[in-house]
C-alpha positions as CSV (number, residue, x, y, z in Angstrom):
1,X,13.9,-5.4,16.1
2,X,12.3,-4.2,13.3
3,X,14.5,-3.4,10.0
4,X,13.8,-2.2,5.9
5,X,15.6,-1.3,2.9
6,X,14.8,2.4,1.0
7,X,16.4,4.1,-2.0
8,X,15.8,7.4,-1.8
9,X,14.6,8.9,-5.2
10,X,15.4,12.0,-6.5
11,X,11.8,14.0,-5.0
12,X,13.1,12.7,-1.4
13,X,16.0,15.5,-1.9
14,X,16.0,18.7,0.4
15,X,19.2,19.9,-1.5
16,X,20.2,18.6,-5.2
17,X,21.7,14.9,-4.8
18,X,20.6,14.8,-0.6
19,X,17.8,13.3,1.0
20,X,15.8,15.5,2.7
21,X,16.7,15.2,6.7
22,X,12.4,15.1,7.3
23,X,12.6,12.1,5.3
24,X,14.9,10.3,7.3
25,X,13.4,11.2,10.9
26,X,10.1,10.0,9.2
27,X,12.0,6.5,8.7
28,X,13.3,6.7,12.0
29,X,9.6,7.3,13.4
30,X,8.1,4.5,11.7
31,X,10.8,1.9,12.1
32,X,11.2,2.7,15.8
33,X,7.6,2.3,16.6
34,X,6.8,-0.3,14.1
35,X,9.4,-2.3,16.3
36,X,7.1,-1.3,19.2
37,X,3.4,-2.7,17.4
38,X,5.1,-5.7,16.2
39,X,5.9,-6.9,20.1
40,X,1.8,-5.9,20.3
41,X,2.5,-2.6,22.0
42,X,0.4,0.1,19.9
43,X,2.4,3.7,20.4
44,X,2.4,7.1,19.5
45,X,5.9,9.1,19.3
46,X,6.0,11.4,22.2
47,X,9.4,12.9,21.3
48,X,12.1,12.2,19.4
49,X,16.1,13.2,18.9
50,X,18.0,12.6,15.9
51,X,21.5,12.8,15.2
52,X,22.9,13.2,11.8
53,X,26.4,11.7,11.0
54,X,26.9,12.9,7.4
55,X,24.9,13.6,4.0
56,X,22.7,11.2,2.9
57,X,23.0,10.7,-0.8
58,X,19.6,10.4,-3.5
59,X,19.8,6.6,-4.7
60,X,22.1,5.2,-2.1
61,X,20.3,1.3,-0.5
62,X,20.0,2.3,2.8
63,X,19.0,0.3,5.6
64,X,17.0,1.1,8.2
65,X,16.5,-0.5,12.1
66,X,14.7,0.1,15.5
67,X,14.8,-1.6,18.4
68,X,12.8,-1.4,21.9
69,X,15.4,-0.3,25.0
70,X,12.8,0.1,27.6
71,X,9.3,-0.4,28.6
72,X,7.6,1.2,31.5
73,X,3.9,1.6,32.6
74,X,2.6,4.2,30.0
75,X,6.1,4.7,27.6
76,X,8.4,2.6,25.4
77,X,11.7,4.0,24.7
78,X,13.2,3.0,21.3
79,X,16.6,3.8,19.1
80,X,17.1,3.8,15.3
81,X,19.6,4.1,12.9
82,X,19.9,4.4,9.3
83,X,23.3,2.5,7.5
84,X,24.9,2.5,4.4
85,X,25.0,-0.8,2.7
86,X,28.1,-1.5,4.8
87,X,26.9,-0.6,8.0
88,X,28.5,3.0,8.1
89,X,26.0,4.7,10.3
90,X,24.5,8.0,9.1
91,X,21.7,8.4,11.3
92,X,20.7,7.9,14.7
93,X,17.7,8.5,16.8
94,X,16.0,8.1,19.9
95,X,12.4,7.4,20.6
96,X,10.0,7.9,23.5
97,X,6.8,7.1,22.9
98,X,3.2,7.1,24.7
99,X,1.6,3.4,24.8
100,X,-2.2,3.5,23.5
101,X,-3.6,2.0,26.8
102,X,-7.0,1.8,25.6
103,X,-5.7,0.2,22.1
104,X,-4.7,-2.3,25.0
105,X,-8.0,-2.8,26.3
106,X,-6.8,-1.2,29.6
């Protein structure tokens, strides 16, 4: 699993006081496959789904997580979420992305 902090400042925000919802899929991205590259399988983000819960306010200590749920020949499929400080979830995401086979020396 991989896992960060971030405190959105206030040029993150899309709409006065909340984060920008690009922002957050960006955070998504990278912790998803950055949980991918640290298990030593280099990825690219094929596609990915989000689903916001609520707001996300400018300032807030959020944390951020991704984990691996599958591994097949030429994919990785990973989740993500983003929590408040006490774990209320306030976005979630899946990942499928396309393994760099010749980043592999395959």
């Amino acid at each position: 699993m991989a896992h960060t902090e971030f405190v959105p400042r206030p040029d993150h925000q899309g709409y006065d006081g909340v984060v920008h919802g690009g922002i957050l899929a960006a955070l998504l991205d990278d912790a998803m496959a950055n949980c991918l590259w640290l298990r030593g399988i280099p990825v690219v983000t094929a596609k990915m789904a989000l689903r916001y819960r609520q707001p996300v306010r400018v300032g807030s200590r959020l944390l951020v997580y991704g984990r691996l749920v599958q591994e097949r020949e030429k994919v990785a499929v990973a989740e993500g979420w983003l929590t408040t400080a006490d774990g209320t979830r306030l976005v979630e995401a899946t990942g499928t992305f396309f393994k760099l086979l010749d980043a592999m020396g395959a």
